[in-house]
FIKOLZA-1660 file (N, C-alpha, C; in steps of 0.1 Angstrom, whole numbers, plus 5000, padded with zeros to 4 digits):
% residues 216
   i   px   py   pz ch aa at
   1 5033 4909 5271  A  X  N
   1 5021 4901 5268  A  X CA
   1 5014 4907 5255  A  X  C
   2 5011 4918 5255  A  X  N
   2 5008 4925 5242  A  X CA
   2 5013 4924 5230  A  X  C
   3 5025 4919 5231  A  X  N
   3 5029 4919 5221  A  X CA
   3 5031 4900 5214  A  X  C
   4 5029 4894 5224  A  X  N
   4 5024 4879 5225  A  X CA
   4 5012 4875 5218  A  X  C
   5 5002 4886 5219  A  X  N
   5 4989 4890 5214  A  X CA
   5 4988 4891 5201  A  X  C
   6 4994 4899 5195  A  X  N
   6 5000 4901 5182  A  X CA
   6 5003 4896 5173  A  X  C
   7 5014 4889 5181  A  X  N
   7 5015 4876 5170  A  X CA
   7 5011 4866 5172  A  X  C
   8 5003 4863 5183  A  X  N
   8 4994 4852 5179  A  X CA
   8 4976 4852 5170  A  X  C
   9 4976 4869 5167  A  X  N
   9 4969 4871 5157  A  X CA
   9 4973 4869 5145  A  X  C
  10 4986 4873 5138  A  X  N
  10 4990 4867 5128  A  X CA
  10 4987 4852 5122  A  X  C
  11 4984 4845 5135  A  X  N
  11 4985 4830 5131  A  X CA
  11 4976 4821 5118  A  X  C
  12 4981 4819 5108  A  X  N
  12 4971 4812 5097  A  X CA
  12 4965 4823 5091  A  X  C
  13 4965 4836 5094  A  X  N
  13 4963 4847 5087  A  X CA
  13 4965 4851 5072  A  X  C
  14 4961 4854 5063  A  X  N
  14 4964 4856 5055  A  X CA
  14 4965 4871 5050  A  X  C
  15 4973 4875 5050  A  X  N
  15 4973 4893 5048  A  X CA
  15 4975 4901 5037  A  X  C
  16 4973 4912 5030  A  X  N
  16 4972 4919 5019  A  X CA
  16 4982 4928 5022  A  X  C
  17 5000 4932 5019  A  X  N
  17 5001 4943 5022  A  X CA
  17 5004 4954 5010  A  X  C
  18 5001 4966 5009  A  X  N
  18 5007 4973 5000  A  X CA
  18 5017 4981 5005  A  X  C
  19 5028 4986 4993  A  X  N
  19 5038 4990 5001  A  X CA
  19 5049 4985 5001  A  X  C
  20 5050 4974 5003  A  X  N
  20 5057 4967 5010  A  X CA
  20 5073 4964 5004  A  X  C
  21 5077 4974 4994  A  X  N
  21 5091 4979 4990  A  X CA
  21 5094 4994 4997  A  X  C
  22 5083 4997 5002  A  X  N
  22 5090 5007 5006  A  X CA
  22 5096 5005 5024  A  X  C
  23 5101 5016 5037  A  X  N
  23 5109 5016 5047  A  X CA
  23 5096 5008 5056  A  X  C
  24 5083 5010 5059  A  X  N
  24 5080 5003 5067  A  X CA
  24 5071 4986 5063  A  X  C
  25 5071 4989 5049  A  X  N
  25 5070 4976 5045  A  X CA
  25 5073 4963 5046  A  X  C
  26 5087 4965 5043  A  X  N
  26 5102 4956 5043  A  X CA
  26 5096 4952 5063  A  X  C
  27 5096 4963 5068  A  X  N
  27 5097 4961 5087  A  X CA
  27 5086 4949 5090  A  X  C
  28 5072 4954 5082  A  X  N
  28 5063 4945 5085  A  X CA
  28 5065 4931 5081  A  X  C
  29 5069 4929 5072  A  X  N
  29 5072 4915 5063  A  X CA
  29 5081 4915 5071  A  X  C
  30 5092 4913 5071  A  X  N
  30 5101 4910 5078  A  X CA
  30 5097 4902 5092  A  X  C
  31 5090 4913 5100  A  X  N
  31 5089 4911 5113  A  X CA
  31 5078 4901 5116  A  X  C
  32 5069 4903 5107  A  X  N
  32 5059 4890 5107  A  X CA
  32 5063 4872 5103  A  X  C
  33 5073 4876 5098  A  X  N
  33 5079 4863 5095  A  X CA
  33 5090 4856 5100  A  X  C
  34 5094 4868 5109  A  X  N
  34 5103 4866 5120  A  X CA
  34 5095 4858 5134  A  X  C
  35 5087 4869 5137  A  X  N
  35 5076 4865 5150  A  X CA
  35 5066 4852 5150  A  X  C
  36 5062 4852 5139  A  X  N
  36 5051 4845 5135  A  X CA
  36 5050 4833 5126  A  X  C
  37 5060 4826 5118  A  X  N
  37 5066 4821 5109  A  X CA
  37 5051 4809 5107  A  X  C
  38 5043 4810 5115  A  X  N
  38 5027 4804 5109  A  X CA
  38 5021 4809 5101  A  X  C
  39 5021 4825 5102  A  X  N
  39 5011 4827 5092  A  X CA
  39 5009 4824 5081  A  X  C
  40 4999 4820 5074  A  X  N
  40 4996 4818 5064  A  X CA
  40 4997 4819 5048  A  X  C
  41 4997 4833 5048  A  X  N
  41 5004 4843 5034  A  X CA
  41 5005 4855 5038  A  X  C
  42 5017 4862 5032  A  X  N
  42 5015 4875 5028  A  X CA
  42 5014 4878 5009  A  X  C
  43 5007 4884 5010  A  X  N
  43 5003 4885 4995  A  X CA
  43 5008 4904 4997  A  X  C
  44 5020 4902 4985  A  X  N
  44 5028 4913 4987  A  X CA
  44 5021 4923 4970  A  X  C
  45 5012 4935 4972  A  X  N
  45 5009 4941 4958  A  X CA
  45 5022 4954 4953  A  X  C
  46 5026 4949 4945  A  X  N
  46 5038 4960 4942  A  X CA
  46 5036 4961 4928  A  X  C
  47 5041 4976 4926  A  X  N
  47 5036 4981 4913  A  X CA
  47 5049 4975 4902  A  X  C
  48 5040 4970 4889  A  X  N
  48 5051 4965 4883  A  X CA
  48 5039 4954 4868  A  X  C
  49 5044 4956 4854  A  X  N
  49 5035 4954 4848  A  X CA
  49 5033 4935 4845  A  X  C
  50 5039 4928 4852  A  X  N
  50 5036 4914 4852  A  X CA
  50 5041 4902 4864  A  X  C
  51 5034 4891 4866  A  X  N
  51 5041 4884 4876  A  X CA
  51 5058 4883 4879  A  X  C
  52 5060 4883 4867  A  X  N
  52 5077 4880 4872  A  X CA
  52 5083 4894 4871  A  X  C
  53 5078 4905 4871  A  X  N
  53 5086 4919 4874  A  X CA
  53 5084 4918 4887  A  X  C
  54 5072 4915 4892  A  X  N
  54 5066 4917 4904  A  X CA
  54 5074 4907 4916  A  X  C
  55 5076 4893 4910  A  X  N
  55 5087 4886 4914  A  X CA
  55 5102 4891 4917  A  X  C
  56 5103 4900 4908  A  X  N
  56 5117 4905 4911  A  X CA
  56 5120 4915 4916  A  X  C
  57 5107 4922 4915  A  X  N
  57 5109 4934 4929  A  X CA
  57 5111 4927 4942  A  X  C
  58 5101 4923 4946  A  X  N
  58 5105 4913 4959  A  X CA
  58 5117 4907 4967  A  X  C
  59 5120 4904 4951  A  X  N
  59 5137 4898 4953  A  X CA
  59 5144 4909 4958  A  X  C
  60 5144 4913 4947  A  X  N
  60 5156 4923 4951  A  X CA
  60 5152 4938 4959  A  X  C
  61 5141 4945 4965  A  X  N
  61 5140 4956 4970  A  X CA
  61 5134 4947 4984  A  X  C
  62 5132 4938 4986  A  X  N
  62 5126 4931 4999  A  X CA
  62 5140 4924 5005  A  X  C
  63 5138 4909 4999  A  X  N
  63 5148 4896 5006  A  X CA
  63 5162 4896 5004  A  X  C
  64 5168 4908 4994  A  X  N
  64 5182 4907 4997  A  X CA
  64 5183 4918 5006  A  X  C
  65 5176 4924 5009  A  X  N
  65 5180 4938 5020  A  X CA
  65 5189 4931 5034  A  X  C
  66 5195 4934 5040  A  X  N
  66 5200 4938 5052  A  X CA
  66 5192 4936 5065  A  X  C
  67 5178 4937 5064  A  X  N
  67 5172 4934 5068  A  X CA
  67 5170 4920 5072  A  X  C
  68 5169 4911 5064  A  X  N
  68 5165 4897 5061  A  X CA
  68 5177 4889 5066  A  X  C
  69 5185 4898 5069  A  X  N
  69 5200 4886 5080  A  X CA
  69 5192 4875 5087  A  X  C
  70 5188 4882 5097  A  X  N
  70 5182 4875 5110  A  X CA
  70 5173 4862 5106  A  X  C
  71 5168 4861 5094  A  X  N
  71 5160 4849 5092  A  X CA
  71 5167 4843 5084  A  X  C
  72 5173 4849 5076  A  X  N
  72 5185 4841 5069  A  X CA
  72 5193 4835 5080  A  X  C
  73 5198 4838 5085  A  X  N
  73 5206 4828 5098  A  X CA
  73 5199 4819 5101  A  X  C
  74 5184 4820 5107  A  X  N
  74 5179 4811 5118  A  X CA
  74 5174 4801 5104  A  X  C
  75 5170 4805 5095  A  X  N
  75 5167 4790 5086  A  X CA
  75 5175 4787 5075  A  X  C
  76 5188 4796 5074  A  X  N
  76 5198 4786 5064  A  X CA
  76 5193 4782 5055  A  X  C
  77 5198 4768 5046  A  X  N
  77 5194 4768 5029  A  X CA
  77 5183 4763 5033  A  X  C
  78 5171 4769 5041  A  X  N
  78 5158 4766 5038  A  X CA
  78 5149 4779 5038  A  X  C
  79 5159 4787 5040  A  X  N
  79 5148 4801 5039  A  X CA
  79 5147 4807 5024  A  X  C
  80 5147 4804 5012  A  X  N
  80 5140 4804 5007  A  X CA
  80 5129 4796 5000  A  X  C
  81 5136 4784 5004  A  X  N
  81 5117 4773 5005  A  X CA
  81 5106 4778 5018  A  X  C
  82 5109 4785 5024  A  X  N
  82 5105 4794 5037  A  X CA
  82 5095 4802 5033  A  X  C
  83 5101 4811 5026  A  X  N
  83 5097 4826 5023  A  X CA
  83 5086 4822 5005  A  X  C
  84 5093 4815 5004  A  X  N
  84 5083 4808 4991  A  X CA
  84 5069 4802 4993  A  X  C
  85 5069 4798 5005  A  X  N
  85 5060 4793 5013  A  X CA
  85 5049 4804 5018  A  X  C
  86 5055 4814 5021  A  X  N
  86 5050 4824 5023  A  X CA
  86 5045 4840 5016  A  X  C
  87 5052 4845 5012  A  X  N
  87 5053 4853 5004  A  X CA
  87 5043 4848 4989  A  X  C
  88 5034 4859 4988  A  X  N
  88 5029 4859 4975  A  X CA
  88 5030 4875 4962  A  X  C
  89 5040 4874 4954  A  X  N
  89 5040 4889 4948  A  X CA
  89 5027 4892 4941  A  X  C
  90 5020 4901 4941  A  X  N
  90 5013 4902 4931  A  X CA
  90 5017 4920 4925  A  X  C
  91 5010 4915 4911  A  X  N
  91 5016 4926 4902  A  X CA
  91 5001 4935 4900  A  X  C
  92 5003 4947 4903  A  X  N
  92 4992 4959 4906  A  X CA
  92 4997 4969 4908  A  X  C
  93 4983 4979 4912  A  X  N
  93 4989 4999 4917  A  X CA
  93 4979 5003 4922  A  X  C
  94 4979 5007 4933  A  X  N
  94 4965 5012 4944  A  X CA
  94 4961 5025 4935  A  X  C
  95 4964 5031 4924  A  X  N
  95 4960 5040 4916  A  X CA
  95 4947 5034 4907  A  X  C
  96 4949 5028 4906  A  X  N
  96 4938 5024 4896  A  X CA
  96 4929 5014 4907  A  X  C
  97 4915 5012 4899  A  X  N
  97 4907 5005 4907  A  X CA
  97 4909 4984 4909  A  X  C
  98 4905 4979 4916  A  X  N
  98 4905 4966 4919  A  X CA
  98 4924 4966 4921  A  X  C
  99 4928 4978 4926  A  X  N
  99 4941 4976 4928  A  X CA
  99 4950 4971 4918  A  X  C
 100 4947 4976 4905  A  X  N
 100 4953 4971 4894  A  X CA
 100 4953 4957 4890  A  X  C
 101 4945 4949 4897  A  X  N
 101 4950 4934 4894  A  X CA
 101 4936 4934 4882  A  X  C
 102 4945 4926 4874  A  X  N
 102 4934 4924 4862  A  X CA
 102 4931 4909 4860  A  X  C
 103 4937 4898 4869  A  X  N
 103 4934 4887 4867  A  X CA
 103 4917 4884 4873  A  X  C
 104 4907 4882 4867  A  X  N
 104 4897 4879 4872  A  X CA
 104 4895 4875 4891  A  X  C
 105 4900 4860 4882  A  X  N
 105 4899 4849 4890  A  X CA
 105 4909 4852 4908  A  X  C
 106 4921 4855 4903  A  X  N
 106 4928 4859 4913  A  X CA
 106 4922 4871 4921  A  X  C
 107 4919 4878 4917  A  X  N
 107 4906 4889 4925  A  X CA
 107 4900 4881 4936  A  X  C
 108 4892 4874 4928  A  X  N
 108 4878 4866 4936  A  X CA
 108 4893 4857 4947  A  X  C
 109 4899 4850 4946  A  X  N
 109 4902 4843 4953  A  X CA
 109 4908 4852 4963  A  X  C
 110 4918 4862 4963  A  X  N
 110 4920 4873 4976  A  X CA
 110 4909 4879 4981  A  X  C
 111 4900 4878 4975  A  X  N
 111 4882 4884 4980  A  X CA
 111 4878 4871 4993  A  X  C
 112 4881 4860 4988  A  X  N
 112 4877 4847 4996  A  X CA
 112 4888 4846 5007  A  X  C
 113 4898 4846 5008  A  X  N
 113 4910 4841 5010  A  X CA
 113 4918 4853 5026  A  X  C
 114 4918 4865 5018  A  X  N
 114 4922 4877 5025  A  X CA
 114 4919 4879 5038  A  X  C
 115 4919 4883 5052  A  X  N
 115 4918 4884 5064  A  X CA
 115 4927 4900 5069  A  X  C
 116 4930 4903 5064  A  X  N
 116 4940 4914 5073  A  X CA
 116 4947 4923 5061  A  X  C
 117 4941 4935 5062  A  X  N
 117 4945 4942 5045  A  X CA
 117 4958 4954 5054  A  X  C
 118 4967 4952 5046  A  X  N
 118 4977 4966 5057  A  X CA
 118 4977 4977 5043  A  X  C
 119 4974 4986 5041  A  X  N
 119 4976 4997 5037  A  X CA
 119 4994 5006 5039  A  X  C
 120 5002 5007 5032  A  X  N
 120 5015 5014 5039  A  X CA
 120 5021 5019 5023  A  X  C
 121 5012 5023 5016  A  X  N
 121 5019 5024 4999  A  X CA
 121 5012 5036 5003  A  X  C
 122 5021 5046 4997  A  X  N
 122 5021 5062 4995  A  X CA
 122 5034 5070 4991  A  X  C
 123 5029 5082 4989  A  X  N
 123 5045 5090 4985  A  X CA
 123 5044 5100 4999  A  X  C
 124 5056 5106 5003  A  X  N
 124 5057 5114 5011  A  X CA
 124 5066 5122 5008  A  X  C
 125 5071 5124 4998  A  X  N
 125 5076 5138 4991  A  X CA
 125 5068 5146 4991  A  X  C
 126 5070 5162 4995  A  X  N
 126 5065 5171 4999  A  X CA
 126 5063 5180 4989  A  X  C
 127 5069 5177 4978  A  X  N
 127 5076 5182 4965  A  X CA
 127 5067 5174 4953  A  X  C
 128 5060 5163 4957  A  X  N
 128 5055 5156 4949  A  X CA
 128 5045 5164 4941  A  X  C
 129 5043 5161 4929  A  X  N
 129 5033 5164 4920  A  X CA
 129 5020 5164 4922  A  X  C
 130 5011 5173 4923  A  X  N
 130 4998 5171 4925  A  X CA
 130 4987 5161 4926  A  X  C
 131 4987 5158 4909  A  X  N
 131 4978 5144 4906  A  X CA
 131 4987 5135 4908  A  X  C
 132 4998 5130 4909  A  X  N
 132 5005 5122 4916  A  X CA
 132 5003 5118 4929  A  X  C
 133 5004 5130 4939  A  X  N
 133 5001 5129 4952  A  X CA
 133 4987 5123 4952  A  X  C
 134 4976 5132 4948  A  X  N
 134 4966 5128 4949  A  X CA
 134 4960 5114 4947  A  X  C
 135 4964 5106 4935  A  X  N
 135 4962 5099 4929  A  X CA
 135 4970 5088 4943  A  X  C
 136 4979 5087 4945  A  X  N
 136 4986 5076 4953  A  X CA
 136 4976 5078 4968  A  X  C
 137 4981 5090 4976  A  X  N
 137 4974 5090 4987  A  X CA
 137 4962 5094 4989  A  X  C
 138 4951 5095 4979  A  X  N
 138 4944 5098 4985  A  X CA
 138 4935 5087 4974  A  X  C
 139 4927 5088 4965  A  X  N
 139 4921 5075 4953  A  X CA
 139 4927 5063 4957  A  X  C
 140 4946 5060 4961  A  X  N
 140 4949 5047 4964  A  X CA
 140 4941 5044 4981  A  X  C
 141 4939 5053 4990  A  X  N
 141 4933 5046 5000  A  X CA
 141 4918 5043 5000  A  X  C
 142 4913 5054 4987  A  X  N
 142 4900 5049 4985  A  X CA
 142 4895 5036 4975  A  X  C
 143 4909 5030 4970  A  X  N
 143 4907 5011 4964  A  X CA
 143 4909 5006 4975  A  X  C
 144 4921 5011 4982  A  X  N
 144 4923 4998 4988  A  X CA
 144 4911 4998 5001  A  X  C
 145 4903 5004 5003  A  X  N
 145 4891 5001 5010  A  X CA
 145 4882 4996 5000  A  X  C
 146 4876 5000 4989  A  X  N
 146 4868 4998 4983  A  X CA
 146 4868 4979 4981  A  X  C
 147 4882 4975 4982  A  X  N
 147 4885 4959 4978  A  X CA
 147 4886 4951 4989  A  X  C
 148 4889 4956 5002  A  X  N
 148 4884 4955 5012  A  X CA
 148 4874 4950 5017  A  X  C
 149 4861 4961 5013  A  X  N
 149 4846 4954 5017  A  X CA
 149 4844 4942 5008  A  X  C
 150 4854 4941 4998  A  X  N
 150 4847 4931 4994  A  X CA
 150 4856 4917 4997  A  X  C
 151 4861 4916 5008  A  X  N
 151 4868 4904 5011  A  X CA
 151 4859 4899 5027  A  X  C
 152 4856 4888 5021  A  X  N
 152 4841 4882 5031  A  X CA
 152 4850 4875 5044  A  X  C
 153 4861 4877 5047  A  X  N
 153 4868 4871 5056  A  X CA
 153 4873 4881 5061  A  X  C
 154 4871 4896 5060  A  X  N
 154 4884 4903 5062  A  X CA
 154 4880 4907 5079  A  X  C
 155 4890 4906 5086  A  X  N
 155 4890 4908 5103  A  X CA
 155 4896 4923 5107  A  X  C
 156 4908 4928 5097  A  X  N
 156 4912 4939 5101  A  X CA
 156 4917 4947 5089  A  X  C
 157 4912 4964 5087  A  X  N
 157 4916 4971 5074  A  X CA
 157 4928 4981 5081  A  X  C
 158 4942 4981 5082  A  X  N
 158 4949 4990 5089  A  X CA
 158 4958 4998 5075  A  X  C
 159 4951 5012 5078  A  X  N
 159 4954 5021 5068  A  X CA
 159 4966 5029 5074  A  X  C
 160 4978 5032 5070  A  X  N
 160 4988 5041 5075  A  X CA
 160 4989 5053 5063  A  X  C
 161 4985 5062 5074  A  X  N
 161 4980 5075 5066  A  X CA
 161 4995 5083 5061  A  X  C
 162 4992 5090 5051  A  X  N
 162 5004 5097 5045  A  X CA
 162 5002 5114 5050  A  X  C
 163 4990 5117 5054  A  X  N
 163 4986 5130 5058  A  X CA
 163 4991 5138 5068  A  X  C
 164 4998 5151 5067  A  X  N
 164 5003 5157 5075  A  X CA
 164 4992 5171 5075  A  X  C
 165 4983 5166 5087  A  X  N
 165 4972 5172 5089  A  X CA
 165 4969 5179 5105  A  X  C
 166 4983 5179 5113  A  X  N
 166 4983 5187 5123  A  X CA
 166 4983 5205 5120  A  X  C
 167 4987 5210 5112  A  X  N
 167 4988 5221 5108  A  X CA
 167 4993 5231 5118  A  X  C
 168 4986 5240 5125  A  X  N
 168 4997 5247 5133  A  X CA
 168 4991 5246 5152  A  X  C
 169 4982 5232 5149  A  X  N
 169 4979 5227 5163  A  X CA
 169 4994 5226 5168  A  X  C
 170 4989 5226 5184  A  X  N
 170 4997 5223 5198  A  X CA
 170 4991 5215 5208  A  X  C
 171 5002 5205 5215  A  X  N
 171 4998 5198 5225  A  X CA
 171 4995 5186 5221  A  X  C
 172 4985 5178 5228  A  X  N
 172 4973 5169 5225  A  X CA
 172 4966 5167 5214  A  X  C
 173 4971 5156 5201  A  X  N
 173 4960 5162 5192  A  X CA
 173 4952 5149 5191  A  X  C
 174 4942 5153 5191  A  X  N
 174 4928 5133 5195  A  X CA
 174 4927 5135 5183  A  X  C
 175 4927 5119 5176  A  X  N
 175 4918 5115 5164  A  X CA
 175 4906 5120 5164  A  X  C
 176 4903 5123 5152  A  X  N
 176 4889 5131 5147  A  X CA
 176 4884 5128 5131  A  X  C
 177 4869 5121 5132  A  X  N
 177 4868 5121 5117  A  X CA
 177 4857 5134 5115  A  X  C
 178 4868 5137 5103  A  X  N
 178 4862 5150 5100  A  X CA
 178 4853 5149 5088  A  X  C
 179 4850 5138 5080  A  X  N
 179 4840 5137 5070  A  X CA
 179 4845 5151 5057  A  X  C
 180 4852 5151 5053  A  X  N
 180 4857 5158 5043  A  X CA
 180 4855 5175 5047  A  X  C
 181 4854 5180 5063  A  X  N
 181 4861 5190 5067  A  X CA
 181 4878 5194 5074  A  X  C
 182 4879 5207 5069  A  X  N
 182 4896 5210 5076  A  X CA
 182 4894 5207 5091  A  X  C
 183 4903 5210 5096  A  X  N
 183 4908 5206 5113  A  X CA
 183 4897 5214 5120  A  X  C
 184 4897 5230 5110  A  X  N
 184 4885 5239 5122  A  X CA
 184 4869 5233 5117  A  X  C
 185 4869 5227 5114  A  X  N
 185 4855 5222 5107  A  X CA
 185 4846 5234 5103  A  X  C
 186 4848 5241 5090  A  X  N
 186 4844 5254 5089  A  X CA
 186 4847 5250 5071  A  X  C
 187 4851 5243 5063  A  X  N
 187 4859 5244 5054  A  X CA
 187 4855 5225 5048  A  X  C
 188 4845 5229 5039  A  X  N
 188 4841 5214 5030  A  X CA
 188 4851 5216 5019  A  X  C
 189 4852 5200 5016  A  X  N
 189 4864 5191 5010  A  X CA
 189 4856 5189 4996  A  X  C
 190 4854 5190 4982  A  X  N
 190 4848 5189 4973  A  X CA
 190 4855 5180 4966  A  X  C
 191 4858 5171 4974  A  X  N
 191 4867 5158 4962  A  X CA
 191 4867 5154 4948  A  X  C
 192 4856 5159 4947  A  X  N
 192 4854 5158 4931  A  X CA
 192 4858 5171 4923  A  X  C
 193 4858 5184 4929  A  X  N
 193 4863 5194 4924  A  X CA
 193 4878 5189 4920  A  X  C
 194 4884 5192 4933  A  X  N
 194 4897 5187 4935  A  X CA
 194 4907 5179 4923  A  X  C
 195 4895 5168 4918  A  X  N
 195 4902 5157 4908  A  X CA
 195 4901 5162 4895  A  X  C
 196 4893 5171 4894  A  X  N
 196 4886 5182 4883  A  X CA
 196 4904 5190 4882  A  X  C
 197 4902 5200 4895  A  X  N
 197 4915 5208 4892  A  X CA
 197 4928 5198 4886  A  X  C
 198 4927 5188 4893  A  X  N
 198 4941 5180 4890  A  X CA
 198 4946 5176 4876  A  X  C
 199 4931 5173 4871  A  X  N
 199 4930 5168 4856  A  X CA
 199 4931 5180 4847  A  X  C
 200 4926 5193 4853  A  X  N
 200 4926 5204 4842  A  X CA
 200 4944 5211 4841  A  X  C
 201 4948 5209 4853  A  X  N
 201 4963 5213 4857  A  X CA
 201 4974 5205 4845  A  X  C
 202 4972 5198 4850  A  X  N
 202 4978 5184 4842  A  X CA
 202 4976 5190 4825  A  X  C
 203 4964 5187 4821  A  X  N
 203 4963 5189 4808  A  X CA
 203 4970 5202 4801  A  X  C
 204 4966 5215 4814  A  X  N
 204 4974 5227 4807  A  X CA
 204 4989 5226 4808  A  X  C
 205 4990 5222 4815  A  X  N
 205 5012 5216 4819  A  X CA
 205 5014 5214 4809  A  X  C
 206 5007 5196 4799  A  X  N
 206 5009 5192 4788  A  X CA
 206 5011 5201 4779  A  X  C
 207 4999 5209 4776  A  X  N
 207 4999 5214 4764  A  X CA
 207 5012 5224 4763  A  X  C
 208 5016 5233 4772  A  X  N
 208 5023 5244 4779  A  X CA
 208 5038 5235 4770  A  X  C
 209 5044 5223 4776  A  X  N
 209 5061 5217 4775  A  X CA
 209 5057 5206 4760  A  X  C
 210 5048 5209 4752  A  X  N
 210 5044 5203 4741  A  X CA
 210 5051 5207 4729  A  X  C
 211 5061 5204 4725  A  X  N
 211 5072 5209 4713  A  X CA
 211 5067 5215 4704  A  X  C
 212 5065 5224 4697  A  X  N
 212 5061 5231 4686  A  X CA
 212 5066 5222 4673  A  X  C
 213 5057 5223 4661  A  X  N
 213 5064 5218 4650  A  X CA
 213 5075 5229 4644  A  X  C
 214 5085 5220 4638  A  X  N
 214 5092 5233 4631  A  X CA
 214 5085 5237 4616  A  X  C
 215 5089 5248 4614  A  X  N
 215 5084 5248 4602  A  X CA
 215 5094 5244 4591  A  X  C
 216 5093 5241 4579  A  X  N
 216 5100 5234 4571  A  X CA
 216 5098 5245 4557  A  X  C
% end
C-alpha cells in the first residue's frame, strides 16, 4: 500500500532532479516512469555547456543504459515519443548559483512549474579534491535549496546527503540537526572560513605546478 502511495504522488507532478547520470539517478527516472507513466515532467539538470550536450548526455548516460529494457519492451516504437513526453534535459551545475541555468525566462518557468525537487548530484570519492568536494556537496546543496524556496508550487525538497558523518559512533544513530556543530556538539562549523581555506589552498597549489619561464 505504501508503496501505491508513492506513486500516486508522482501523478501530474512535475519534478527537478539533479544527478540524474549518476547510479541512483538513472534508478529514480527510470522507476518513476516505470510506476507512474503520468507524471508530468522530469526536468533532468546535468552538467554540460548547452541544450543539445545536455540532450546527449541523457541519451546516452541515461536511456541507452540497461536499465531502460523494461520500458523499452512495454512501449516499443513508442517509447521514445514516451520519454520525450516526459523527460526535460536541462543544461546547468549545482556549483554555481541559480543552478547554473542562465536562461532567464526558463528559471522563472521551473520557479512556476516545479513541485518536487530531488537532490542526488554529488561526488563520493574519498580522494576527492577539496574545493571540489566542497564546492559539489556542500555550496551544490546550498543552490539547490536556495532555488527551491523559490518555486511557489514546490510540495517536496528531498536532499540525498553525500556526508559520511557517523564517525566512530555505534548502534542507533537518530537524525540530528546540528546547525553547523560536529556530532559532539562542542565544535562550530565556520563555513565561511572553510571556503576561505579552499580558495587560499587552491591558489597556492596553482602557483606551486606553475611552469617556470625558461630563460633564453
Amino acid at each position: 500500500m505504501e508503496s501505491i502511495r508513492i506513486a500516486e504522488f508522482f501523478k501530474n507532478k512535475s519534478i527537478l532532479v539533479t544527478g540524474s547520470t549518476g547510479f541512483l539517478g538513472k534508478i529514480f527516472v527510470e522507476k518513476v516512469l516505470r510506476v507512474q507513466p503520468e507524471v508530468k515532467k522530469l526536468f533532468l539538470l546535468v552538467r554540460a555547456g548547452d541544450a543539445t550536450s545536455a540532450n546527449q548526455r541523457v541519451q546516452t548516460e541515461i536511456l541507452e543504459k540497461d536499465l531502460f529494457k523494461v520500458l523499452k519492451d512495454k512501449h516499443g516504437d513508442g517509447f521514445h515519443s514516451f520519454v520525450s513526453s516526459k523527460l526535460v534535459p536541462l543544461a546547468g551545475d549545482i556549483v554555481q548559483e541559480d543552478l547554473g541555468i542562465h536562461d532567464s525566462d526558463l528559471r522563472r518557468n521551473l520557479w512556476k512549474e516545479v513541485q518536487v525537487v530531488l537532490n542526488v548530484a554529488g561526488t563520493t570519492n574519498f580522494d576527492e579534491r577539496y574545493d571540489v568536494a566542497l564546492g559539489v556537496n556542500v555550496l551544490g546543496a546550498k543552490h539547490i535549496l536556495e532555488f527551491a524556496k523559490r518555486c511557489v508550487r514546490l510540495e517536496m525538497l528531498l536532499h540525498v546527503s553525500t556526508a559520511y558523518v557517523a564517525g566512530e559512533q555505534s548502534g542507533l544513530i537518530l537524525e540530528k540537526f546540528l546547525m553547523r556543530r560536529d556530532l559532539k556538539g562542542d565544535s562550530y562549523l565556520d563555513i565561511e572560513a572553510e571556503l576561505s581555506l579552499a580558495d587560499e589552498k587552491k591558489r597556492s597549489s596553482a602557483q606551486r605546478t606553475r611552469p617556470r619561464k625558461q630563460r633564453s
